[in-house]
N, C-alpha and C positions, 0 to 999 in steps of 0.2 A: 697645835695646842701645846703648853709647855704649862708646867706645873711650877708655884712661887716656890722661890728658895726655901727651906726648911733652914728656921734659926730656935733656939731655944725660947726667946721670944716669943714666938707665934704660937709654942706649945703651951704657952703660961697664958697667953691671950683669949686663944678659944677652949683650953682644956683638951682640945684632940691632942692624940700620943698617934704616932702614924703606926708601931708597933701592936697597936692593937686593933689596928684597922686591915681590910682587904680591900682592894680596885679591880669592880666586876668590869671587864671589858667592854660592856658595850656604854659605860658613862664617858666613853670617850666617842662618842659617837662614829664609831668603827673607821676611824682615822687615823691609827696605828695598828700593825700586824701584833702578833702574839711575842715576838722577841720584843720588840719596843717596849711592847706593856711593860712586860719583865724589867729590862732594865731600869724602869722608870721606877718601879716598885722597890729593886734593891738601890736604885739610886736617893729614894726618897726615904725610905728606910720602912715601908709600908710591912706590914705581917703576915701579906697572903694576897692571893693573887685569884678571882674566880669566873674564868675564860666562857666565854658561849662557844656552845659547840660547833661554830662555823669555825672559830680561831681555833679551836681545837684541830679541829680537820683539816686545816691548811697544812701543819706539819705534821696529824699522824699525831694517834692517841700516845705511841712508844716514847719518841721524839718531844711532844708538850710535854710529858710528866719529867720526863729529863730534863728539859731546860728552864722547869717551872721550882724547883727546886731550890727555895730560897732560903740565905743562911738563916740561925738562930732559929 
């Protein structure tokens, strides 16, 4: 699954701001691990990130909170 490029455009188009938005993990239908999510999230420029607790548990409550950890 790959998410469309983000251009200024597409923000003026549907009014979504990805900044104000979060990407609960399981609308990927659990076809990315909990790193992926993330990157995706700061790759996308999303404002938050909200893991189901099986992706939690793959690396350990210590571990998510640390690598969950997105700028701004």
């Amino acid at each position: 699954m790959t998410f469309p490029t983000r251009s200024q455009n597409q923000s003026q188009q549907t009014g979504l701001i990805p900044r104000q938005m979060s990407l609960n993990t399981a609308t990927l239908g659990n076809q990315w691990d909990l790193g992926k999510c993330i990157d995706a999230c700061e790759r996308y420029g999303f404002g938050g990130i909200a893991p189901w607790r099986k992706d939690v548990q793959q690396y350990g409550v210590s571990k998510s909170a640390a690598i969950s950890k997105l700028p701004g």
